[in-house]
N, C-alpha and C positions, 0 to 999 in steps of 0.2 A: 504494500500500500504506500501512496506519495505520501513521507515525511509532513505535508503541510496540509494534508487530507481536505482537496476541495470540493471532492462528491464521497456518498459511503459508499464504502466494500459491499459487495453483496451478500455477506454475512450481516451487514449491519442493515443493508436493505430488507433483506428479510428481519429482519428483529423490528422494524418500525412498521412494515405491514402484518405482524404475524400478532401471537399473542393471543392469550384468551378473551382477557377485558375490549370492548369494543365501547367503552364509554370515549365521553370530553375528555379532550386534552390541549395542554397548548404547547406547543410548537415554538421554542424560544430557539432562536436563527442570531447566530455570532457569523460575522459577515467581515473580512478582509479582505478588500478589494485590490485588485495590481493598478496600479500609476499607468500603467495604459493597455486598455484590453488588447488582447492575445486572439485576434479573428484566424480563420480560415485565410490562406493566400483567394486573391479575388473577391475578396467580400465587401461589398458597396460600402461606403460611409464607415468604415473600419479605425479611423485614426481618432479614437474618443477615449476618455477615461476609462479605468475598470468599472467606476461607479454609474458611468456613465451607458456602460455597455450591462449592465445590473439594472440600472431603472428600464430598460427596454426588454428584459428578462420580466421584470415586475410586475409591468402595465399587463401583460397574461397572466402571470403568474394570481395576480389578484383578482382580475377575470373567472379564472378557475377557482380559486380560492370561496368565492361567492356562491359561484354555483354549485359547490360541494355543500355549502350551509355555511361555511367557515367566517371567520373575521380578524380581521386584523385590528388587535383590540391595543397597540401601544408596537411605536420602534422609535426610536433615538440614536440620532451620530453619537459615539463614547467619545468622551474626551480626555480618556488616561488610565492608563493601567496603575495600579493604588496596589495591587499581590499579582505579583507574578513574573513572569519574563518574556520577554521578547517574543517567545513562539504563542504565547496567552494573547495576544495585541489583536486589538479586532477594531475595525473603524465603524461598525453601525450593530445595534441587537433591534431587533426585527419579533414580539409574541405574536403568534397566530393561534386562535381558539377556534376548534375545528369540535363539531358536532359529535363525532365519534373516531377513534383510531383509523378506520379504514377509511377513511373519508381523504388523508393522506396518497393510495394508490388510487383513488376517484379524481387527482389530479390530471392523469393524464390521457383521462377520456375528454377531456376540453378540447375544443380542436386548438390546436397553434399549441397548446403546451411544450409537450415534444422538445419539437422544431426552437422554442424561444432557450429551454434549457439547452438542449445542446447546442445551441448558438453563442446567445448572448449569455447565460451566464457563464457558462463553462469559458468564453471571453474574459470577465470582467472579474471572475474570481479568483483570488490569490489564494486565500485558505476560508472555511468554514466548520462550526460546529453545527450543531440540530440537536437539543436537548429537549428531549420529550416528558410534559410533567402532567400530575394529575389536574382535572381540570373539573371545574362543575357545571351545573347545564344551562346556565347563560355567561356570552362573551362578555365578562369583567376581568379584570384581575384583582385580588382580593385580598387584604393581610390575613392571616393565621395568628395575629394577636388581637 
């Protein structure tokens, strides 16, 4: 697996569609963009930011996202790593509260999904996480105290 792990292993793919529990969850997305997307040789309008080749990934990506049930209920640019090091550095975290776990692999019955992921973002992404947590059955996020 790349050292900077910008899609999962298909061990970890299956672990994010599999599973007994089919409840809420949300989808907290650590997002390290490259300083200039990484296109395909011949690909139109190619010379943009990573982040910039990530919001063209996005504009479907939240298309689908909706039509699954899901929402995107909170993302923020980070502005500093406070523990950890260097390979921890993410420039945006992105929760997505998604109606049920499988709702996930119902991503890429969207038309255009596909096509935008292995485009654009596989472009614009330098390294990512996908931390999957419990979630309850409306899009908030919620304190525990």
């Amino acid at each position: 697996m790349d050292a900077t792990h910008p899609e999962p292993s298909e061990a970890q793919r299956a672990m994010i569609l599999g599973g007994e529990a089919d409840g809420p969850i949300v989808a907290l997305n650590l997002n390290r963009y490259r300083e200039r997307a990484v296109y395909p040789d011949g690909t139109p309008d190619a010379d943009v930011s990573g982040r910039e080749a990530y919001a063209r990934y996005g504009i479907v990506a939240w298309q689908a996202i909706t039509a699954v049930g899901g929402r995107i209920v909170w993302a923020a640019p980070v502005e500093g790593l406070a523990i950890g090091c260097d390979h921890d550095r993410y420039d945006e975290v992105v929760a997505v509260w998604y109606p049920k776990r499988s709702s996930l692999g119902e991503l890429s019955g969207f038309p255009g999904y596909d096509e935008a992921f292995e485009l654009h973002r596989r472009a614009g992404i330098e390294q990512a996480a996908l931390i999957l947590c419990s979630a309850g059955p409306e899009p908030v996020l919620a304190s525990p105290f």
